[in-house]
C-alpha positions as CSV (number, residue, x, y, z in Angstrom):
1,X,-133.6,-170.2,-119.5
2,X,-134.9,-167.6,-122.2
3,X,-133.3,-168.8,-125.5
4,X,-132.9,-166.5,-128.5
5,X,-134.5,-164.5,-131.5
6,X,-133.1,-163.3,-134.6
7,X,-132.5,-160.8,-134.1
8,X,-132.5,-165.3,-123.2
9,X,-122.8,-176.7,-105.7
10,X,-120.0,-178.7,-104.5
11,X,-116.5,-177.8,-105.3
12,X,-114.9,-180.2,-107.7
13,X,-111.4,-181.1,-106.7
14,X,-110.1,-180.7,-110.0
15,X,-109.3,-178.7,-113.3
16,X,-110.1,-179.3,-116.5
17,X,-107.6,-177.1,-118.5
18,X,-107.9,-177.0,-122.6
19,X,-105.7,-174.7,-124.6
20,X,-106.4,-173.6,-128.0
21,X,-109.6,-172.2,-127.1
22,X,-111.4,-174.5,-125.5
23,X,-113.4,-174.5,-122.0
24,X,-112.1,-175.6,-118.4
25,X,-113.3,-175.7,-115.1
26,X,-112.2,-175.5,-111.5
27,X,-115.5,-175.9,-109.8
28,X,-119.1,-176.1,-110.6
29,X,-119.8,-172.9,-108.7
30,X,-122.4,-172.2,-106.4
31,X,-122.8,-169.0,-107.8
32,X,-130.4,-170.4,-114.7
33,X,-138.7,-170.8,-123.9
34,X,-138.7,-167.5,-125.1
35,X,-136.6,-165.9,-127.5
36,X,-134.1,-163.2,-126.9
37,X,-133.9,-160.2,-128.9
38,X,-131.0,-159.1,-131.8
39,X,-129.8,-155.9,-131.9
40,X,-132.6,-153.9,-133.0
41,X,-134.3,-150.9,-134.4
42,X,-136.9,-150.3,-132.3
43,X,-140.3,-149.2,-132.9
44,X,-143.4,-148.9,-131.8
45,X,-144.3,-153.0,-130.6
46,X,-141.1,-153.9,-130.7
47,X,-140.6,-156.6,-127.1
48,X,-137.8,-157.7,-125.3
49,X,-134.1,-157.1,-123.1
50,X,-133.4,-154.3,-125.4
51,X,-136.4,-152.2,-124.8
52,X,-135.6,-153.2,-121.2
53,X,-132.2,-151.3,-121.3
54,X,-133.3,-147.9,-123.1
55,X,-136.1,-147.9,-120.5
56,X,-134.3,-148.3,-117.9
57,X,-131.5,-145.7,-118.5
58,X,-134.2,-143.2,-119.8
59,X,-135.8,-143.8,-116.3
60,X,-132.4,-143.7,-114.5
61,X,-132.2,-140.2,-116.3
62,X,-135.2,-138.5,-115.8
63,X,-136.8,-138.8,-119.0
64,X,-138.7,-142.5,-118.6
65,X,-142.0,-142.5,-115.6
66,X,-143.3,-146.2,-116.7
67,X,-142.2,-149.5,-115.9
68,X,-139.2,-151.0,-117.1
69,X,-141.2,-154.0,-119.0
70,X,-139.3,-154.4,-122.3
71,X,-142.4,-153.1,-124.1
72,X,-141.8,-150.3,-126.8
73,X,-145.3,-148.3,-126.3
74,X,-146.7,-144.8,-125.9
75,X,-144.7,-143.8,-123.0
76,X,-141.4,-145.3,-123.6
77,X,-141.7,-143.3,-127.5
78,X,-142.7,-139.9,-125.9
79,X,-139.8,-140.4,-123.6
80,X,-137.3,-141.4,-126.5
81,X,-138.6,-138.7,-128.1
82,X,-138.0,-136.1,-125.3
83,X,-134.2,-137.8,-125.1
84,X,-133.5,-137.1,-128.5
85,X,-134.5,-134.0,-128.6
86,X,-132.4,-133.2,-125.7
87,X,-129.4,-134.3,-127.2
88,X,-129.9,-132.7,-130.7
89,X,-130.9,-136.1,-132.5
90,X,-134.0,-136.2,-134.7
91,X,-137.1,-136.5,-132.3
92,X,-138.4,-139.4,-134.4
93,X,-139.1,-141.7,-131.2
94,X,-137.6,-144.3,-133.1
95,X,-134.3,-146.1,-131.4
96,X,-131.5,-146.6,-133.6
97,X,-128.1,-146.3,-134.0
98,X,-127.8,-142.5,-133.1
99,X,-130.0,-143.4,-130.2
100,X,-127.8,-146.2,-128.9
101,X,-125.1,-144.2,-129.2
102,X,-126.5,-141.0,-127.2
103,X,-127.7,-144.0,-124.7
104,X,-124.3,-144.8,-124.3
105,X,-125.5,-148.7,-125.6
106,X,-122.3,-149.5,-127.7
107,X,-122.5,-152.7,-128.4
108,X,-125.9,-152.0,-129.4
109,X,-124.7,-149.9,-131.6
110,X,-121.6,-152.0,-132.8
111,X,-123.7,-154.9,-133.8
112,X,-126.5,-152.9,-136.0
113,X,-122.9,-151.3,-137.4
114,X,-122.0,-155.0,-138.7
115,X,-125.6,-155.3,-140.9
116,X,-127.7,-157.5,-138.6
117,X,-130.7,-155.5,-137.6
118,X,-134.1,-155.9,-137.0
119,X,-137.0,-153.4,-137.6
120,X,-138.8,-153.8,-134.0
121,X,-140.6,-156.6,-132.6
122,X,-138.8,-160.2,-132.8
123,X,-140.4,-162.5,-135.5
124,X,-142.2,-164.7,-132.5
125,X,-143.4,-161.9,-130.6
126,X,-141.5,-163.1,-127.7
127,X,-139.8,-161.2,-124.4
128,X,-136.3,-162.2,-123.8
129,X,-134.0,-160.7,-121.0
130,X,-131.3,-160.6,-123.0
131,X,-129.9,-157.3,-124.8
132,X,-126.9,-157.2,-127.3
133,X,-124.9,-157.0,-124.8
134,X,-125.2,-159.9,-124.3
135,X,-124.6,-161.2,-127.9
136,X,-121.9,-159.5,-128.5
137,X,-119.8,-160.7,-125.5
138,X,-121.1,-164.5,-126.2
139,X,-119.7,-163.7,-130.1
140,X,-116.3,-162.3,-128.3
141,X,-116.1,-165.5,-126.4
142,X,-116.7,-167.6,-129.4
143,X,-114.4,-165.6,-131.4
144,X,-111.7,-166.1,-128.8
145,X,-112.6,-169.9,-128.0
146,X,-113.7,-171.3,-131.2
147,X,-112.4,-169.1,-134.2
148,X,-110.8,-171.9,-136.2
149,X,-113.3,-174.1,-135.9
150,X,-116.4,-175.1,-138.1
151,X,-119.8,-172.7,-138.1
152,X,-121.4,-175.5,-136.3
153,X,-118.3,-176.0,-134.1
154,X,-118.7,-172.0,-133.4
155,X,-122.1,-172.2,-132.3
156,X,-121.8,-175.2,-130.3
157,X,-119.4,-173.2,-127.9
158,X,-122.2,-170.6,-128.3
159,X,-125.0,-173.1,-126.9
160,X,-123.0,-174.5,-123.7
161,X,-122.2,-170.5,-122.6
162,X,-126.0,-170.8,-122.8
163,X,-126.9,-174.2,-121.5
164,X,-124.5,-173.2,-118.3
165,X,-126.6,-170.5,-118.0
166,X,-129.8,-172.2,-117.9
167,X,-127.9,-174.6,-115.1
168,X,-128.5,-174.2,-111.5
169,X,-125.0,-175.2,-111.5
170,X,-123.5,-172.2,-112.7
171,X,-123.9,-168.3,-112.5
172,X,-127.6,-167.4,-114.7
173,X,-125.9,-164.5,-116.8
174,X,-123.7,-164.9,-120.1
175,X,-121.7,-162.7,-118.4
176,X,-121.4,-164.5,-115.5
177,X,-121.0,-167.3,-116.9
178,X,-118.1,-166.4,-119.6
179,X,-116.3,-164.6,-117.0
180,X,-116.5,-167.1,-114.2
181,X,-113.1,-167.7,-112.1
182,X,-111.3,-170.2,-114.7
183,X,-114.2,-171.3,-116.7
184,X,-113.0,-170.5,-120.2
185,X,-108.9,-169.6,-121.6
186,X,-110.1,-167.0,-123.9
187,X,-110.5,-164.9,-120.4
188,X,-107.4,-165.9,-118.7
189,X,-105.3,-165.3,-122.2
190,X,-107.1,-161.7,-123.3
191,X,-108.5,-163.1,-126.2
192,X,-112.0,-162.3,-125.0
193,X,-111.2,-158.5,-126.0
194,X,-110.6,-159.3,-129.4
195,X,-113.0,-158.1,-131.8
196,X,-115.3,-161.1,-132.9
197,X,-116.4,-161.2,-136.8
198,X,-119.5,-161.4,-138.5
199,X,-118.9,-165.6,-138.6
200,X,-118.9,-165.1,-134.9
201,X,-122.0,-162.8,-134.3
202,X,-123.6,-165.3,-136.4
203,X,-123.2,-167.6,-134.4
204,X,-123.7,-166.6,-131.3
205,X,-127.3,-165.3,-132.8
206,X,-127.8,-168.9,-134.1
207,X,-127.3,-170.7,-130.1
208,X,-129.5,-167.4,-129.0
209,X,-131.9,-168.7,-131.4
210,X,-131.9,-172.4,-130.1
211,X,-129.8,-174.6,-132.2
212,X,-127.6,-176.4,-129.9
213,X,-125.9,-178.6,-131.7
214,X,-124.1,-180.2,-128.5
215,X,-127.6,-181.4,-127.2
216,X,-127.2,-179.7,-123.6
217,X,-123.7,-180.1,-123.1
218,X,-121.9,-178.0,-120.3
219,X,-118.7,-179.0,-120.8
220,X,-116.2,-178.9,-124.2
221,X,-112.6,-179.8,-124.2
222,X,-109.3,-180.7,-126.5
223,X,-108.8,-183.9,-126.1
224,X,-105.3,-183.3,-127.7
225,X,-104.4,-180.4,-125.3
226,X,-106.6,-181.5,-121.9
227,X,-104.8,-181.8,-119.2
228,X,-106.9,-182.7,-116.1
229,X,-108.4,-186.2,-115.8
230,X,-111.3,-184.7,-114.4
231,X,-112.5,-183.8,-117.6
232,X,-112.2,-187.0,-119.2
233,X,-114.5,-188.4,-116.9
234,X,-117.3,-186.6,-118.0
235,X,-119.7,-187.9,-120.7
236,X,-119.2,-187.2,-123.9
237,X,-122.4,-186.1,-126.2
238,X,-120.6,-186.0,-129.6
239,X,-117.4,-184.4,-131.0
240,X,-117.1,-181.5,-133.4
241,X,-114.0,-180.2,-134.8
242,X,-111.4,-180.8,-132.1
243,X,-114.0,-180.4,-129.2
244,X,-115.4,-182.9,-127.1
245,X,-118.7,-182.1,-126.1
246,X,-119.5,-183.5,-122.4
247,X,-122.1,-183.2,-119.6
C-alpha cells in the first residue's frame, strides 16, 4: 500500500459491533512505500494523486492531451493555464484554491481552507495515489469514530482504515474501505458527514504519513460496549484510550 506525505475471503459468521465510535465487522470481504500527497499548491514538479485528479479532469474536459501520470510538467501547466483562462481565473498555471474550486475538487479546496498546504512537490519526492479526497474522508471517519479520544488514539483509527487497505482482505480504497457494508458505526449512525476538525485532519495526515501506532492492526473495538464474541477472539496488539487494537 502507498503510505503518506505531508502534505497512499471467507465470510466470518459473526459481528463484531462497538458503539461509541469504534470499528465492527460482519465479514472480512472478498472485495491492497511511497508517500501520499497533502492537499496541495501545485507547481511546476509538484508529484503525486493530486496532480493525478486535475489531470485527469482537464483531460476528461478537453483541455489536458498527456498522460494522466501525477506529474505537474510542461503540458499539464499549459493546460491549467488554458482552464483558467477559460473560466476567468488568473492564467498563472499554478493550481490552487480558485483552481480546485473551478475543478470542482472541494475537498481539495476545503483542506487548503483549514491552513495545511504545501507549495508543490511532497518533501520525499514521492508519487502516492492518493488525493485529499482521500484525507479528508479518512479525517471524517476519525472525527466520527475516534473524536474523544487521545491524538494518538485518533491516528491509530487513522492507520487501521489504512492497514485494511493495504490488506488483501479488504476493499484497496479508503473509500472502500470506510464505507464497507458494516465495517465502521460512524457510517451506519451519519456521523461520517460530520465535519472533522483540524485535530482530525491532523491526524489522518499523521497515519498518511506512516505512524501507526497500532503496529498493523485491522481491527479496534470497545471492550466496554462489544458485543460480539467474535471480536474478542482476535489478538490484541495494545490498547489506547478505550480501544482495543487487534489483528
Amino acid at each position: 500500500m502507498k503510505k503518506a506525505l505531508k502534505i497512499s475471503l471467507a465470510a466470518l459468521s459473526a459481528a463484531a459491533v462497538c458503539a461509541g465510535g469504534a470499528l465492527f465487522t460482519s465479514a472480512q470481504a472478498d472485495i491492497c512505500d511511497m508517500p501520499a500527497t497533502y492537499a496541495a499548491v501545485l507547481k511546476q514538479g509538484a508529484r503525486g494523486g493530486e496532480v493525478k485528479e486535475v489531470q485527469r479532469r482537464l483531460k476528461n474536459w478537453g483541455y489536458y492531451n498527456g498522460s494522466v501520470d501525477g506529474i505537474y510538467g510542461p503540458a499539464t501547466i499549459s493546460a491549467v493555464k488554458y482552464f483558467q483562462k477559460k473560466n476567468g481565473l488568473t492564467a498563472d498555471g499554478i493550481c490552487g484554491k480558485a483552481t480546485y474550486a473551478a475543478l470542482g475538487m472541494n475537498d481539495s479546496v476545503r483542506v487548503l481552507e483549514n491552513g495545511s498546504t504545501d507549495s508543490g512537490s511532497s518533501s520525499s519526492g514521492g508519487n502516492s495515489d492518493y488525493t485529499s479526497s482521500d484525507l479528508y474522508l479518512l479525517a471524517k471517519c476519525i472525527y466520527g469514530e475516534a473524536r474523544g479520544e487521545s491524538y494518538t488514539g485518533q491516528v491509530a483509527v487513522g492507520a487501521v482504515v489504512l492497514n485494511r487497505v493495504k490488506s488483501s482482505q479488504f476493499p484497496n480504497t479508503i473509500s472502500g474501505v470506510i464505507y464497507q457494508k458494516g465495517a465502521f458505526t460512524a457510517v451506519s449512525d451519519g456521523q461520517i458527514n460530520l465535519t472533522p476538525n483540524q485535530t482530525a485532519i491532523n491526524a489522518a495526515q499523521d497515519a498518511m504519513n506512516g505512524w501507526d501506532p497500532t503496529y498493523g492492526c485491522l481491527y479496534y473495538y470497545n471492550p466496554a460496549t462489544a458485543t460480539s464474541s467474535w471480536i474478542f477472539s482476535r489478538q490484541t496488539v495494545t490498547t489506547i484510550g478505550k480501544h482495543v487494537f487487534a489483528i
